[in-house]
mmCIF file as Biopython writes it, N, C-alpha, C and O atoms, coordinates in Angstrom:
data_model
#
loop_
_atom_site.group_PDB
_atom_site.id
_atom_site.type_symbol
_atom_site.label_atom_id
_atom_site.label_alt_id
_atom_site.label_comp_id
_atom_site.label_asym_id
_atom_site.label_entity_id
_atom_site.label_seq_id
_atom_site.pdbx_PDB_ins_code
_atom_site.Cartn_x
_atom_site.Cartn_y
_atom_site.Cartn_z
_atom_site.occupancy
_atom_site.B_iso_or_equiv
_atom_site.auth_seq_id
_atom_site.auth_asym_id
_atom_site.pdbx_PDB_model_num
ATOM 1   N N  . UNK A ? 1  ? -78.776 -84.298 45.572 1.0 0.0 1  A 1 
ATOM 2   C CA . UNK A ? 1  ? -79.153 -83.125 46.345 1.0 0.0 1  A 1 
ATOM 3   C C  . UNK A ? 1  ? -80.679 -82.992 46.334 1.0 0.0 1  A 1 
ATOM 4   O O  . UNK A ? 1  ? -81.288 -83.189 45.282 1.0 0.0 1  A 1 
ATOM 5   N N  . UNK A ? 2  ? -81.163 -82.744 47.186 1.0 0.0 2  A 1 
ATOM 6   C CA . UNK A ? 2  ? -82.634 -82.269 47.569 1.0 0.0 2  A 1 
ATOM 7   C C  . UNK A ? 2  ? -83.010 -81.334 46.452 1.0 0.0 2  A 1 
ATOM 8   O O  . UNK A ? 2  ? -82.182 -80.552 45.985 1.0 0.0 2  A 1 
ATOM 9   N N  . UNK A ? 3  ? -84.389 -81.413 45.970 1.0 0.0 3  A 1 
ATOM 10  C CA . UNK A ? 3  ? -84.415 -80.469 44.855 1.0 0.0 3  A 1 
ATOM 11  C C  . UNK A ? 3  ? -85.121 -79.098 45.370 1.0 0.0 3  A 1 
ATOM 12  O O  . UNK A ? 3  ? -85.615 -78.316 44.558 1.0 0.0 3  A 1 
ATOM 13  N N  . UNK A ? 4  ? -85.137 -78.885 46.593 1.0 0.0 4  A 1 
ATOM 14  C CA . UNK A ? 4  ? -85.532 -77.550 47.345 1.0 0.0 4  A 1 
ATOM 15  C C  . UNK A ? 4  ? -84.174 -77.056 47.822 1.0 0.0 4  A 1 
ATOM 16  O O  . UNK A ? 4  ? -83.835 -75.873 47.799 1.0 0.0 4  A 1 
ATOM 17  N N  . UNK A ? 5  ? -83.643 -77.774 48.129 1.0 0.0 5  A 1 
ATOM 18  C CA . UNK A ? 5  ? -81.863 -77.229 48.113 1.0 0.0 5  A 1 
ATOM 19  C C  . UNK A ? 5  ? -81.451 -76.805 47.165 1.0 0.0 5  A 1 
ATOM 20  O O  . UNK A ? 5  ? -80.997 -75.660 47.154 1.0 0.0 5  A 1 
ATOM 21  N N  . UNK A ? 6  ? -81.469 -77.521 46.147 1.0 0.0 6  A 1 
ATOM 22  C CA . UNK A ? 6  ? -81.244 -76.959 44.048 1.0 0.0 6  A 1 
ATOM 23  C C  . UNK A ? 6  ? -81.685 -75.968 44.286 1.0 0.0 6  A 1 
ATOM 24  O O  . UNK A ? 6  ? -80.826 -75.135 44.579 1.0 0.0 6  A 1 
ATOM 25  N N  . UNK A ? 7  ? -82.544 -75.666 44.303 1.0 0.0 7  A 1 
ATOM 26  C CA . UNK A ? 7  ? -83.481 -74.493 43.871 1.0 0.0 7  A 1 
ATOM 27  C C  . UNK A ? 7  ? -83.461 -73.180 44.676 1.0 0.0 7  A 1 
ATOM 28  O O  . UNK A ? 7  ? -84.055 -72.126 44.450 1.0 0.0 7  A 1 
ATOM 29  N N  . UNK A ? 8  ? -82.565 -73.541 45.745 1.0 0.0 8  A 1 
ATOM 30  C CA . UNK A ? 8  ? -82.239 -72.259 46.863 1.0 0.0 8  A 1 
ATOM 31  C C  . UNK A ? 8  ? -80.635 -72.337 46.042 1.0 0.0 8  A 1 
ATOM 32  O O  . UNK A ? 8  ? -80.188 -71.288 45.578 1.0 0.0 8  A 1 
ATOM 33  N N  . UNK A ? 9  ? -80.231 -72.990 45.975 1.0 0.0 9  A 1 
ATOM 34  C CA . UNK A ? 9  ? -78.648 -72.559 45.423 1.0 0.0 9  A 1 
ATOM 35  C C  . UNK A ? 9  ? -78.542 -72.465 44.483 1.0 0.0 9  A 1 
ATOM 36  O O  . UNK A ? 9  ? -77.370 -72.451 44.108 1.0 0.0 9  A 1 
ATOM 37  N N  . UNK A ? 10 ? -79.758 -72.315 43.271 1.0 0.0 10 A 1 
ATOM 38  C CA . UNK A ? 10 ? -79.806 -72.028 42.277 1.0 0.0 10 A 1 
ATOM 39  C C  . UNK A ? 10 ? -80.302 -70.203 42.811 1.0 0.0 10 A 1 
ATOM 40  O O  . UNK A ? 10 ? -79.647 -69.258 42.373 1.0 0.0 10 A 1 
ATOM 41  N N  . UNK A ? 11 ? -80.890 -70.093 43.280 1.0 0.0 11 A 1 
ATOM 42  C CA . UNK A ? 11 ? -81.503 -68.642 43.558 1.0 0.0 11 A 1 
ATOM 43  C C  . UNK A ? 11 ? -80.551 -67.965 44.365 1.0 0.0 11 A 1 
ATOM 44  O O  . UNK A ? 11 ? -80.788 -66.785 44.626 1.0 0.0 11 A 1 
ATOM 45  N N  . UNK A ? 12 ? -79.583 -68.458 44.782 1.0 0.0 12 A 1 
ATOM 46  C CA . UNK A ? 12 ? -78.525 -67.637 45.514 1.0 0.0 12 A 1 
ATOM 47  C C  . UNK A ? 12 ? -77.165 -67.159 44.411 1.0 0.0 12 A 1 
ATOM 48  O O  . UNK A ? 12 ? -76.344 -66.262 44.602 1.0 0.0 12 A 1 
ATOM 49  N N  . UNK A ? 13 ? -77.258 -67.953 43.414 1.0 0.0 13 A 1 
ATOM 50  C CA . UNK A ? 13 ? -76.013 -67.773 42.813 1.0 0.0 13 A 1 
ATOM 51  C C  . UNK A ? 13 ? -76.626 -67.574 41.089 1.0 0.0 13 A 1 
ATOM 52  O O  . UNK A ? 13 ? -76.072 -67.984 40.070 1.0 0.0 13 A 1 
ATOM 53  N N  . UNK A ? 14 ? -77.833 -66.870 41.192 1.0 0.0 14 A 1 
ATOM 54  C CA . UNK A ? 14 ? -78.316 -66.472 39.972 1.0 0.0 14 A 1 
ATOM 55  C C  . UNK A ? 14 ? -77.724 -65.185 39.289 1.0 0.0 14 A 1 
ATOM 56  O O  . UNK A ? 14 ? -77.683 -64.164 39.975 1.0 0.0 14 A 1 
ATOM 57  N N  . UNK A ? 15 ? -77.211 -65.146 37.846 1.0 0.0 15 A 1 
ATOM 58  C CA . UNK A ? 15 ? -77.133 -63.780 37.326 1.0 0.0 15 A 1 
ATOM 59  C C  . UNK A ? 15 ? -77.780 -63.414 36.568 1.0 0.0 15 A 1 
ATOM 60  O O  . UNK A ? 15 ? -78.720 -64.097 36.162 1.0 0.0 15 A 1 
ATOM 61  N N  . UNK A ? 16 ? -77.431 -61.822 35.952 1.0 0.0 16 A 1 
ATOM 62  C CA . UNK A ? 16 ? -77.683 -61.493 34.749 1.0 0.0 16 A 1 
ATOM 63  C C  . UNK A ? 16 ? -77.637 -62.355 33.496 1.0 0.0 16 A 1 
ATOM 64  O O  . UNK A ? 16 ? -78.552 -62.433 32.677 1.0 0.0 16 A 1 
ATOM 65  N N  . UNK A ? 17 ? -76.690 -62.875 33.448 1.0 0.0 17 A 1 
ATOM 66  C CA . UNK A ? 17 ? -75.967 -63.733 32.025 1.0 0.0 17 A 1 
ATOM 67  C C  . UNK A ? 17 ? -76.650 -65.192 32.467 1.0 0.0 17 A 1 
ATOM 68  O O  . UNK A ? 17 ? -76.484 -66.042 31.593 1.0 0.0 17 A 1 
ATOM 69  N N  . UNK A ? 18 ? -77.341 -65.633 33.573 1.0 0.0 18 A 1 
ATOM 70  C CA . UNK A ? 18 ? -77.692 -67.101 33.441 1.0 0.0 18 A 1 
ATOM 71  C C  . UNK A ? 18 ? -79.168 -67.082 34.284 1.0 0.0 18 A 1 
ATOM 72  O O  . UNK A ? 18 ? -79.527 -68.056 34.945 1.0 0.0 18 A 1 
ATOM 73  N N  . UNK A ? 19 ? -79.752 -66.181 34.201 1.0 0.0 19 A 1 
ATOM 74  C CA . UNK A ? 19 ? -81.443 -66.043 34.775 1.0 0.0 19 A 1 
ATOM 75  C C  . UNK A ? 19 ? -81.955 -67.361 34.197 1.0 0.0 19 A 1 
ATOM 76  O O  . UNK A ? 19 ? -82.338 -68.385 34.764 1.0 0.0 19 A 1 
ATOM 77  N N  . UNK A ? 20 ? -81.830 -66.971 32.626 1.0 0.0 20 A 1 
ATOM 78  C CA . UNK A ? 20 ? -82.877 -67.785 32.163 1.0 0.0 20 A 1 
ATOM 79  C C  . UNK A ? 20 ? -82.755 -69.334 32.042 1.0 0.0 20 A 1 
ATOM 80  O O  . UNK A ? 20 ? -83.654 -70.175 32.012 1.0 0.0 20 A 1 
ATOM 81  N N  . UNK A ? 21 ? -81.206 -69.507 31.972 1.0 0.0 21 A 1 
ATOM 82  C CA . UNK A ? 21 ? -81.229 -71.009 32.453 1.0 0.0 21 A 1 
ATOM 83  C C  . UNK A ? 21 ? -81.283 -71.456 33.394 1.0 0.0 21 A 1 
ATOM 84  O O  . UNK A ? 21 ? -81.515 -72.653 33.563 1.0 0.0 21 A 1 
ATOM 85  N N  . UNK A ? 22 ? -80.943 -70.039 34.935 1.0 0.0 22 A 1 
ATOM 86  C CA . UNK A ? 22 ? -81.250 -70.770 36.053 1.0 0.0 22 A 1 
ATOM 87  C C  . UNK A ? 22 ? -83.004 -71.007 36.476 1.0 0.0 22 A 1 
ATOM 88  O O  . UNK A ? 22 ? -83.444 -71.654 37.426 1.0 0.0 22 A 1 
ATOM 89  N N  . UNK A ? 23 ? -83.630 -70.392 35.624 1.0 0.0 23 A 1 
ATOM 90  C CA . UNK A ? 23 ? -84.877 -70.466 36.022 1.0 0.0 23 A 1 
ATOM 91  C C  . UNK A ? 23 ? -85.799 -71.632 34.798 1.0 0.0 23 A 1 
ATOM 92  O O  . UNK A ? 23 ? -87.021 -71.666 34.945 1.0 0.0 23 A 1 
ATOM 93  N N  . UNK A ? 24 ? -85.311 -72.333 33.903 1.0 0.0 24 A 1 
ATOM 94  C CA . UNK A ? 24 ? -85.384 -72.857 33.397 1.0 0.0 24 A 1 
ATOM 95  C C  . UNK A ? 24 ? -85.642 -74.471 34.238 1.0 0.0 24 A 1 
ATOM 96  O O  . UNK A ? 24 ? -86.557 -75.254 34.491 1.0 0.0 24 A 1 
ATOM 97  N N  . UNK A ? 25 ? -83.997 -74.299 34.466 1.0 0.0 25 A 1 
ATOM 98  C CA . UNK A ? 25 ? -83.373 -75.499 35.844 1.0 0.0 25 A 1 
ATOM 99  C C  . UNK A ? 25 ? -84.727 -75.733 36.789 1.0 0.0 25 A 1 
ATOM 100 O O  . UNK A ? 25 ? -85.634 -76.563 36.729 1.0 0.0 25 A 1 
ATOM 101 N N  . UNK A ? 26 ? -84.417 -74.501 37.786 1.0 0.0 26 A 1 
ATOM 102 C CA . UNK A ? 26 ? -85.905 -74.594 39.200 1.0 0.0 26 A 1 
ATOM 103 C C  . UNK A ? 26 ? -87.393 -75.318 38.539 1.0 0.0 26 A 1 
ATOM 104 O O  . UNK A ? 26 ? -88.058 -76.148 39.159 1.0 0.0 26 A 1 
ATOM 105 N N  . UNK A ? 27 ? -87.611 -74.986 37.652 1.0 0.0 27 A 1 
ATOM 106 C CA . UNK A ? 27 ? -88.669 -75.334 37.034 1.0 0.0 27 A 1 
ATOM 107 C C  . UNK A ? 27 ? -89.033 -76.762 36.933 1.0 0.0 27 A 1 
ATOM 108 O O  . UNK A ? 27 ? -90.053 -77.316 37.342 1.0 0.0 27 A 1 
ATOM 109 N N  . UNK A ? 28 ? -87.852 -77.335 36.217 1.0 0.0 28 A 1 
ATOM 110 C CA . UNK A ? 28 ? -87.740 -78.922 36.251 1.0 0.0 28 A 1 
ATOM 111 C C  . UNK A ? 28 ? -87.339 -79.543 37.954 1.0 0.0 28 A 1 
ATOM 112 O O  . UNK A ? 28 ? -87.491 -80.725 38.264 1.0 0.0 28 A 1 
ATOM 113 N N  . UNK A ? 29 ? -86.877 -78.595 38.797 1.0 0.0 29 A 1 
ATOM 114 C CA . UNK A ? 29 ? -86.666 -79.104 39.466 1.0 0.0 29 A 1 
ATOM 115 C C  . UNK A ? 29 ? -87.788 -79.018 40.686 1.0 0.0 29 A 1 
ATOM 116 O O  . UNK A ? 29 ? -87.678 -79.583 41.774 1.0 0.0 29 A 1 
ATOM 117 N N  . UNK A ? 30 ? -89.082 -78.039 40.183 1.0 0.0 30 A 1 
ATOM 118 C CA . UNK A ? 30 ? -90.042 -78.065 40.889 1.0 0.0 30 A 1 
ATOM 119 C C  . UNK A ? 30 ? -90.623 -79.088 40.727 1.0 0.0 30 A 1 
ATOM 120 O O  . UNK A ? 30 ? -90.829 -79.670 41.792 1.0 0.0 30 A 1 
ATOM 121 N N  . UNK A ? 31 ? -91.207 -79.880 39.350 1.0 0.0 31 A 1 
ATOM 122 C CA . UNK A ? 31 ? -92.141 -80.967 38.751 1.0 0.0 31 A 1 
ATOM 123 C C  . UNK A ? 31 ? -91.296 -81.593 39.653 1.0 0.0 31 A 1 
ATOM 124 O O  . UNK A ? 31 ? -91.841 -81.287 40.714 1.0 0.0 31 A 1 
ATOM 125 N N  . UNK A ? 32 ? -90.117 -82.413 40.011 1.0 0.0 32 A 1 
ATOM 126 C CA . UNK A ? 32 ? -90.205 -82.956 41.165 1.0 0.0 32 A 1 
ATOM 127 C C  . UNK A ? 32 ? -90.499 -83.153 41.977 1.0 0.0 32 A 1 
ATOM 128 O O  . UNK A ? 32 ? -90.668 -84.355 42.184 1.0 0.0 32 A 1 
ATOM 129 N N  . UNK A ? 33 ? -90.886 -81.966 43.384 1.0 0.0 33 A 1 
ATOM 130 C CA . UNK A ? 33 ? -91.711 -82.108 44.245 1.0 0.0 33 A 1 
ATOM 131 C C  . UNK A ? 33 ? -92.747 -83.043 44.269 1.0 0.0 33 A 1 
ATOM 132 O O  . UNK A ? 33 ? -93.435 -83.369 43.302 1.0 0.0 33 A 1 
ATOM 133 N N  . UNK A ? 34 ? -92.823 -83.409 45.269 1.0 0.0 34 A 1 
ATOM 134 C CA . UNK A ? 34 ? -94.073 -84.394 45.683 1.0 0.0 34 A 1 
ATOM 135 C C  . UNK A ? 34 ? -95.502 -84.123 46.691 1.0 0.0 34 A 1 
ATOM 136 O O  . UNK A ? 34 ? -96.543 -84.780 46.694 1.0 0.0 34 A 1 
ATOM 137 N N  . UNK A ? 35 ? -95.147 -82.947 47.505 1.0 0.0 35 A 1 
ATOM 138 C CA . UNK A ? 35 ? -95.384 -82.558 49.355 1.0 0.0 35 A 1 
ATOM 139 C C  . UNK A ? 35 ? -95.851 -81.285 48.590 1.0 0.0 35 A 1 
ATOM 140 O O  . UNK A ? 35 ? -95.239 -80.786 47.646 1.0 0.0 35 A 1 
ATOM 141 N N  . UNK A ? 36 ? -96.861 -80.887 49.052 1.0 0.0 36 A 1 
ATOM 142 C CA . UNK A ? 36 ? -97.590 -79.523 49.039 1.0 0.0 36 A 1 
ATOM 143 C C  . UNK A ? 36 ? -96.137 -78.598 50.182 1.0 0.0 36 A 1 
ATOM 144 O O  . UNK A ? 36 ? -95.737 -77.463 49.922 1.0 0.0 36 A 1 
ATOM 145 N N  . UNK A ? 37 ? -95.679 -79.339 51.216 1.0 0.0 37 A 1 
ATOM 146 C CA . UNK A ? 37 ? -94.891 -78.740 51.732 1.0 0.0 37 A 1 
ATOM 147 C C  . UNK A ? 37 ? -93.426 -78.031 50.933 1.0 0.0 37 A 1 
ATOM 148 O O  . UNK A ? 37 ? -93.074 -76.855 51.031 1.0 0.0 37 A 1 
ATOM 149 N N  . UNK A ? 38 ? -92.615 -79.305 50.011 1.0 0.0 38 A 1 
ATOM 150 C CA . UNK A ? 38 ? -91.671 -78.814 49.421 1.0 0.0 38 A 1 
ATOM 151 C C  . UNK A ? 38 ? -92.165 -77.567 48.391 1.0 0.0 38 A 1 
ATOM 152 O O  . UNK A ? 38 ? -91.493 -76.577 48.101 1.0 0.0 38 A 1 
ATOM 153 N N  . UNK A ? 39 ? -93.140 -77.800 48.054 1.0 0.0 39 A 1 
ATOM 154 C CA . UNK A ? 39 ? -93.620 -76.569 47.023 1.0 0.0 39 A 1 
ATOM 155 C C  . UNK A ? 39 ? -93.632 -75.224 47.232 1.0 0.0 39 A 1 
ATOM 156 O O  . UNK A ? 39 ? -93.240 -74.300 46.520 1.0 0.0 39 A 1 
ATOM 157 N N  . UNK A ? 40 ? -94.272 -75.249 48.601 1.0 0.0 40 A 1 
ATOM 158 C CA . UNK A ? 40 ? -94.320 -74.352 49.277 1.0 0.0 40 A 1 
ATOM 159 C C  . UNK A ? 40 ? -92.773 -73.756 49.822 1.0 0.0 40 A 1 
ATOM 160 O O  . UNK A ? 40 ? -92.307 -72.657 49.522 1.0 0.0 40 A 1 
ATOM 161 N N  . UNK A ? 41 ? -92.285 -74.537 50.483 1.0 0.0 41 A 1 
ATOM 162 C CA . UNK A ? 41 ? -90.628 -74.007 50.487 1.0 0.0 41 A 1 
ATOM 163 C C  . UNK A ? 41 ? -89.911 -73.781 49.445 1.0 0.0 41 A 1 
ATOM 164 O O  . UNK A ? 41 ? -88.925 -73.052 49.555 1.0 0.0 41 A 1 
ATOM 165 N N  . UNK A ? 42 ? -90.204 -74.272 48.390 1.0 0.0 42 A 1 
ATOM 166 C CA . UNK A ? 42 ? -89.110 -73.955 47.000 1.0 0.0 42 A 1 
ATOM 167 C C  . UNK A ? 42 ? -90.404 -72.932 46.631 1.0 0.0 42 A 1 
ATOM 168 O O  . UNK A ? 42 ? -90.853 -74.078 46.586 1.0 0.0 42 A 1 
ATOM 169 N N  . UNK A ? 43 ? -91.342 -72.064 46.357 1.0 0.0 43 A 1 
ATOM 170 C CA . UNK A ? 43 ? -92.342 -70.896 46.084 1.0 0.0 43 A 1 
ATOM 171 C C  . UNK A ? 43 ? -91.379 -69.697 46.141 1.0 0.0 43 A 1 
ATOM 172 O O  . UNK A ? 43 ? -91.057 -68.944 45.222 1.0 0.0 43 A 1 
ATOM 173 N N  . UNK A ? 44 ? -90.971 -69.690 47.505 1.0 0.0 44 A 1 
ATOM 174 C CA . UNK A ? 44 ? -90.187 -68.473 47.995 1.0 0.0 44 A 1 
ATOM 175 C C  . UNK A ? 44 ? -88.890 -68.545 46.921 1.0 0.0 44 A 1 
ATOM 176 O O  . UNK A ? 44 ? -88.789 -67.647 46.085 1.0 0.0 44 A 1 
ATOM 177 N N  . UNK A ? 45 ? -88.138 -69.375 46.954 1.0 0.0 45 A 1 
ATOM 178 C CA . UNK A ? 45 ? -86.983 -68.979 45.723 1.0 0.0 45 A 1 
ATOM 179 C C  . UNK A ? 45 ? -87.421 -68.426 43.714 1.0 0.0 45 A 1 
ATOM 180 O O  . UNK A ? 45 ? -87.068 -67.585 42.888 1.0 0.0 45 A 1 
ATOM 181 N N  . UNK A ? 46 ? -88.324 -69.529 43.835 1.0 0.0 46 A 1 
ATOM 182 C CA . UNK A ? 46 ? -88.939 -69.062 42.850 1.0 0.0 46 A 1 
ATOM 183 C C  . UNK A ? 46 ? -89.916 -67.787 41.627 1.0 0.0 46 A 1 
ATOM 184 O O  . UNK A ? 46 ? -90.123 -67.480 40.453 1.0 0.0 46 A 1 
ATOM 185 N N  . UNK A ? 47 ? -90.253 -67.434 43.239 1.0 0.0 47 A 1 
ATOM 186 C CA . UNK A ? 47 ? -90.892 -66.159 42.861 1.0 0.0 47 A 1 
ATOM 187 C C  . UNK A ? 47 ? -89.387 -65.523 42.899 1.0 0.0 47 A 1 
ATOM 188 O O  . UNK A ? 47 ? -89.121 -65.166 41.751 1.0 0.0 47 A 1 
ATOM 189 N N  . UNK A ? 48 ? -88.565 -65.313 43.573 1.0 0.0 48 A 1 
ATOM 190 C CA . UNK A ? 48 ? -87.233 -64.431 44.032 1.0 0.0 48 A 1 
ATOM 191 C C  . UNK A ? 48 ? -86.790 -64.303 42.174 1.0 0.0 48 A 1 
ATOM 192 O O  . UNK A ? 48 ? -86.842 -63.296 41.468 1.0 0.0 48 A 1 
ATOM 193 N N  . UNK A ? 49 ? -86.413 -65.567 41.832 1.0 0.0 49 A 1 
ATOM 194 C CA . UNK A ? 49 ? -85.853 -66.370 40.789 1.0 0.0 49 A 1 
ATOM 195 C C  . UNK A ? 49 ? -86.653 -65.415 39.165 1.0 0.0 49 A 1 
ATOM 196 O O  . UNK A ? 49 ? -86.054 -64.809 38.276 1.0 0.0 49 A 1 
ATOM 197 N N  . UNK A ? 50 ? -88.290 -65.671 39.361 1.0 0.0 50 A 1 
ATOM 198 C CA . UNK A ? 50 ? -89.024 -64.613 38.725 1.0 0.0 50 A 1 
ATOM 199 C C  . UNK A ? 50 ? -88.874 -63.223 38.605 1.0 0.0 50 A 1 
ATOM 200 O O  . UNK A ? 50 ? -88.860 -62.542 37.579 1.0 0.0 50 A 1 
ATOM 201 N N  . UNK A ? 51 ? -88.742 -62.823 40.003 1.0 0.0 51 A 1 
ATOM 202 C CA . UNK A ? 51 ? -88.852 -61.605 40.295 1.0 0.0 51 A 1 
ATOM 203 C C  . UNK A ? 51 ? -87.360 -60.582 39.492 1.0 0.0 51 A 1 
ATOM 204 O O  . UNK A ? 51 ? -87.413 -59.493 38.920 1.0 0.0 51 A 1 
ATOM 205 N N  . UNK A ? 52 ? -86.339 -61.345 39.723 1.0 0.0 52 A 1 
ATOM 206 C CA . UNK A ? 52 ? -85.071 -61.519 39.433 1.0 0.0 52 A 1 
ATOM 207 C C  . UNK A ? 52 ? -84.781 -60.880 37.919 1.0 0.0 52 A 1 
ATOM 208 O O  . UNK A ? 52 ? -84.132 -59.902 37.547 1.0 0.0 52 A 1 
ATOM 209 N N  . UNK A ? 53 ? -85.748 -62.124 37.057 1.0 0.0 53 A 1 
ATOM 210 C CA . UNK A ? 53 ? -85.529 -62.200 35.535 1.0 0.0 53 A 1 
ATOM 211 C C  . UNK A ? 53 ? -86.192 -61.055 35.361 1.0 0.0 53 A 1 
ATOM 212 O O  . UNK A ? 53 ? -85.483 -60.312 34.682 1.0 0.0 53 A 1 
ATOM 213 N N  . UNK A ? 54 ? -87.540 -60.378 35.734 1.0 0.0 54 A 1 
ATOM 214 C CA . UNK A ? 54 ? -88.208 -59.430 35.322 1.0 0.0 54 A 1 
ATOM 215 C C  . UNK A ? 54 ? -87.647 -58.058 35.661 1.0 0.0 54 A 1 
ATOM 216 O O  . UNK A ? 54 ? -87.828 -57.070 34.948 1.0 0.0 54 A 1 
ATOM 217 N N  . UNK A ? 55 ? -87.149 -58.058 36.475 1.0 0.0 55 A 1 
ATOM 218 C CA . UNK A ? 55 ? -85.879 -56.295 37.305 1.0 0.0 55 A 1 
ATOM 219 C C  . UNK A ? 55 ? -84.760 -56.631 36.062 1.0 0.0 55 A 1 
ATOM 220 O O  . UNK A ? 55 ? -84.260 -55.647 35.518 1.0 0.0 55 A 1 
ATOM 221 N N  . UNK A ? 56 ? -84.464 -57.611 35.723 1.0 0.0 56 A 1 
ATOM 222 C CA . UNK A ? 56 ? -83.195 -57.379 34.954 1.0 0.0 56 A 1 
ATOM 223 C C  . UNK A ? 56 ? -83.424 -57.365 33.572 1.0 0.0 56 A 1 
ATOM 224 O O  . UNK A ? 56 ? -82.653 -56.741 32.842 1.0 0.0 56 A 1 
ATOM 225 N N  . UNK A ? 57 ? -84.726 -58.188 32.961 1.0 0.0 57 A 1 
ATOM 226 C CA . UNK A ? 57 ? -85.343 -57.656 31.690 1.0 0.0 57 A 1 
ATOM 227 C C  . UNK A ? 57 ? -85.505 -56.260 31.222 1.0 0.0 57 A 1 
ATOM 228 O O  . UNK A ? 57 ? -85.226 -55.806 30.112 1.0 0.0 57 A 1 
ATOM 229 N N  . UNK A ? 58 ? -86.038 -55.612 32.326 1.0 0.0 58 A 1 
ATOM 230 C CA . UNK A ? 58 ? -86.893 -53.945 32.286 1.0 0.0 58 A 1 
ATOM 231 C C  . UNK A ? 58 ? -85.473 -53.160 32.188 1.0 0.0 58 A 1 
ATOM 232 O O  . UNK A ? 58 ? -85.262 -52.233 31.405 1.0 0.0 58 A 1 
ATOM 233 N N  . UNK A ? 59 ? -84.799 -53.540 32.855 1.0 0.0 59 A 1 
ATOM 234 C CA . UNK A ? 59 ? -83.196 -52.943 32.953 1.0 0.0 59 A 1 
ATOM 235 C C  . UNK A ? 59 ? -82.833 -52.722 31.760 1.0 0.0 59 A 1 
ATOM 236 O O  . UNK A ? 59 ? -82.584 -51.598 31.325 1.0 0.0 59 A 1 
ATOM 237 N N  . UNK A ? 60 ? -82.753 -54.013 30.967 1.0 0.0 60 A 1 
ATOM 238 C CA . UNK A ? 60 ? -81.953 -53.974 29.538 1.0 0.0 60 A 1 
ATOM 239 C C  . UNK A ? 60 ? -82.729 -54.915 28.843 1.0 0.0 60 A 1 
ATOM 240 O O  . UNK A ? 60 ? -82.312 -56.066 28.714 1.0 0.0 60 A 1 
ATOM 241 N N  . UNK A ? 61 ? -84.258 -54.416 28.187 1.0 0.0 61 A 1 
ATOM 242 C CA . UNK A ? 61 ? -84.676 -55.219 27.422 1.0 0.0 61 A 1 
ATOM 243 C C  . UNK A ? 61 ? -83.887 -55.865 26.308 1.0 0.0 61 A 1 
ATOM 244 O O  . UNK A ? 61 ? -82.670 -55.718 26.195 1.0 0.0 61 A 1 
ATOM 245 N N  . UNK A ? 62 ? -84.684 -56.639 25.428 1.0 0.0 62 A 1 
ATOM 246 C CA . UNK A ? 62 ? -83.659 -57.126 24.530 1.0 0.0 62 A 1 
ATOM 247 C C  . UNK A ? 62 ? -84.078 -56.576 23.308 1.0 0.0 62 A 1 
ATOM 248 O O  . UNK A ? 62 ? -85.275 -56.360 23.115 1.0 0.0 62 A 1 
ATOM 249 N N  . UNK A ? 63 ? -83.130 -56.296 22.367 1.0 0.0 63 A 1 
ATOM 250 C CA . UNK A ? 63 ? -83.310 -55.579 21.597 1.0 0.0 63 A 1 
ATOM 251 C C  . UNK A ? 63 ? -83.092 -55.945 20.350 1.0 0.0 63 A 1 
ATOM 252 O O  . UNK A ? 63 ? -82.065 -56.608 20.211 1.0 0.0 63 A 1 
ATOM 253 N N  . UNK A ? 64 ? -84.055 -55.627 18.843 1.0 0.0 64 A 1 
ATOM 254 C CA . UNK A ? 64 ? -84.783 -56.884 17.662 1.0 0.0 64 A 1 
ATOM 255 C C  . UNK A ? 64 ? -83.401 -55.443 16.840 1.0 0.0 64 A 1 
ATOM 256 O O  . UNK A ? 64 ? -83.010 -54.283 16.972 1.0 0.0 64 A 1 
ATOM 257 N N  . UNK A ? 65 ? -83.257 -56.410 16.213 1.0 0.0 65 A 1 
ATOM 258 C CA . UNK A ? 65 ? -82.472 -55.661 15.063 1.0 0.0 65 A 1 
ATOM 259 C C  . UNK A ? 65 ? -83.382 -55.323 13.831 1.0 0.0 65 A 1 
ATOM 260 O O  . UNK A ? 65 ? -84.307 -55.803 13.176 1.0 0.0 65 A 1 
ATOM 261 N N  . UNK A ? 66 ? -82.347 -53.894 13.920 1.0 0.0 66 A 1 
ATOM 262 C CA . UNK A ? 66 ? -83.597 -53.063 13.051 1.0 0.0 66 A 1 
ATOM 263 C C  . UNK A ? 66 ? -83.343 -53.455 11.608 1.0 0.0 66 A 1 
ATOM 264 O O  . UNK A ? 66 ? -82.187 -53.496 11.187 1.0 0.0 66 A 1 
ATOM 265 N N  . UNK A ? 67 ? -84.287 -53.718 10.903 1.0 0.0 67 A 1 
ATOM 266 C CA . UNK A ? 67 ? -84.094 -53.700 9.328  1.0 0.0 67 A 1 
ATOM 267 C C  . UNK A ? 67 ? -83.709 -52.659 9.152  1.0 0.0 67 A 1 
ATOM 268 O O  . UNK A ? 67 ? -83.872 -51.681 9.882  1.0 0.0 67 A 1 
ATOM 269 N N  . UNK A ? 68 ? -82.915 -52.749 7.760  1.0 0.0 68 A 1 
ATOM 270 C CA . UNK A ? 68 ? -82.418 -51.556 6.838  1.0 0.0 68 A 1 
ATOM 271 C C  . UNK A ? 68 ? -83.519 -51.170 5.431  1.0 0.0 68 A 1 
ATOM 272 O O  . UNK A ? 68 ? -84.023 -52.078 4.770  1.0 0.0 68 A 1 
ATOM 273 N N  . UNK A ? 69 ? -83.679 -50.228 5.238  1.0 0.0 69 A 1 
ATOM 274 C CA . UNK A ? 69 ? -84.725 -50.381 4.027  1.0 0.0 69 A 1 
ATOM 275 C C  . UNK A ? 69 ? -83.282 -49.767 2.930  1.0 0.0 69 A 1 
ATOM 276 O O  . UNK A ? 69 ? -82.277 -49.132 3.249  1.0 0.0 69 A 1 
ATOM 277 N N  . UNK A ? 70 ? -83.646 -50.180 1.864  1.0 0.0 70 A 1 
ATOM 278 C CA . UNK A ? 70 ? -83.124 -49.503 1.118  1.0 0.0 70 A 1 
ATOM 279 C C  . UNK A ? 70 ? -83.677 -48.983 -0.311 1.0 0.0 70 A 1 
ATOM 280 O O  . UNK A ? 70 ? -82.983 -48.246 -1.011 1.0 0.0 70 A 1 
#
């Protein structure tokens, strides 16, 4: 598969529970690119892909477990 295709059907079928591996994925599948052009067409999913992880971070940060003192 085209890795600007990956990277749109990775950004179409992204969730909550798999952001970070789907954006993990796009990543490797950007260093592929070759063409200032494909870059530019896979940009737009990517930022989406970014944009994505950061609305759903702020939503439900993650949260450090609290020590107990005793």
């Amino acid at each position: 598969m085209d890795p600007v295709a990956e990277i749109r059907k990775i950004y179409q079928h992204a969730t909550r529970a798999t952001i970070a591996r789907d954006l993990a994925r796009a990543i490797e599948l950007l260093k592929e690119l070759r063409t200032e052009e494909e870059r530019e067409r896979a940009a737009v999913y990517m930022d989406g892909l970014s944009q994505m992880r950061s609305e759903w971070n702020a939503a439900h940060p993650t949260r450090k477990p609290s020590s107990s003192t005793r």
